[in-house]
N, C-alpha and C positions, 0 to 999 in steps of 0.2 A: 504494500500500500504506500501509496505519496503521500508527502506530510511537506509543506513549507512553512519554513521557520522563521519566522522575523525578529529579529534585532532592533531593538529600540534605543537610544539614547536621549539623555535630557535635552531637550533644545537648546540651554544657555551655556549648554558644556561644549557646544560642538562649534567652533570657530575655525571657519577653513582657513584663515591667513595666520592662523596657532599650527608652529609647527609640533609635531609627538611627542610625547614625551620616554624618556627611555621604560618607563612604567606600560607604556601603550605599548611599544614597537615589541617590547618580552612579553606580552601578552598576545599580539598578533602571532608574533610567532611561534607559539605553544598551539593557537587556533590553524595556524598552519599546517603544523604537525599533525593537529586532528585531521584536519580538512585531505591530508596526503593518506591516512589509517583509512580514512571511510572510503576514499577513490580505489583506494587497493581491495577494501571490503565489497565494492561495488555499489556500497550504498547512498553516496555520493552524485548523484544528479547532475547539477551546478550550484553555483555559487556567485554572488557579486555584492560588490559593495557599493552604494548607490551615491548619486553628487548630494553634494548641499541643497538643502531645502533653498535656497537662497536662489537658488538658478534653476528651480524647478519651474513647468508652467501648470497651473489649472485649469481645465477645459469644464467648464459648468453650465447650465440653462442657467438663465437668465429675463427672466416676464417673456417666456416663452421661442426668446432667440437661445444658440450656446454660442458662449466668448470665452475666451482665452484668456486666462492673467497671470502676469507671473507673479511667483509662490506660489510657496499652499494656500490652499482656500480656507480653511483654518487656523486660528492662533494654537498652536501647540506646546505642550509641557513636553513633549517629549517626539523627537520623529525616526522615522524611520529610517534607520544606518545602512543596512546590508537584507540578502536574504538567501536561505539556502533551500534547495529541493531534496528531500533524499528519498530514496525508496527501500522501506525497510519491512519486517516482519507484522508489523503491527504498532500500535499507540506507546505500549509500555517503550521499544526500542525507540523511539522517536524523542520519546520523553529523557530517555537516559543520553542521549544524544545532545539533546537542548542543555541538560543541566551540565553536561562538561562544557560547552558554551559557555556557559555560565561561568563555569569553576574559571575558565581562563581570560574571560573579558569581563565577567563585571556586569554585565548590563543585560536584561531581561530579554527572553526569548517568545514568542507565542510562536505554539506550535499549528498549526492549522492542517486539517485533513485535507487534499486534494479530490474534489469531485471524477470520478473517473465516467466512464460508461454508463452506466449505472444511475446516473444523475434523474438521469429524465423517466427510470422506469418506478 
């Protein structure tokens, strides 16, 4: 079963003209480590880590037109950093997935089930 995982971060922590700190970059790279274990396990899907909310655009209706703005269309305490696909046995592997996520970044995962086939019956 697919499960995508997203990565959150605070909003007021994430400043793209801040460069890493060596705290981040050994943390990255512990999640790297993971990220090379699940590729070799096959469980691994993809992976990416997404731009700054800052240079995102939102597409939204609008009194019945859709326009375009840039940002997010919401004020956020917290946005969305990265995200990962994996396909695994089931919820509990996904879960123990997330929370090594966790142990090496810090910063909260929601796991989300992938709709497959199945969806519409």
């Amino acid at each position: 079963m697919k499960y995508l995982l997203l990565a959150y971060t605070p909003a007021a922590a994430w400043d793209a003209a801040t460069a890493p700190s060596e705290e981040a970059l050994a943390a990255f790279a512990t999640y790297q480590r993971l990220e090379r274990e699940l590729l070799a396990s096959g469980e691994l899907v993809t992976t990416e880590g997404l731009g700054h909310p800052a240079v995102s655009t939102t597409v939204h209706r609008d009194g019945g037109r859709v326009v375009a703005t840039d940002g997010p269309f919401a004020e956020l305490k917290e946005v969305l950093a990265s995200f990962a696909v994996i396909d695994v046995a089931g919820k509990e592997r996904a879960v123990e997935i997330a929370a090594r996520i966790v142990e090496a970044l810090g910063e909260p995962i929601e796991v989300r089930p992938i709709m497959g086939e199945d969806f519409a019956a």
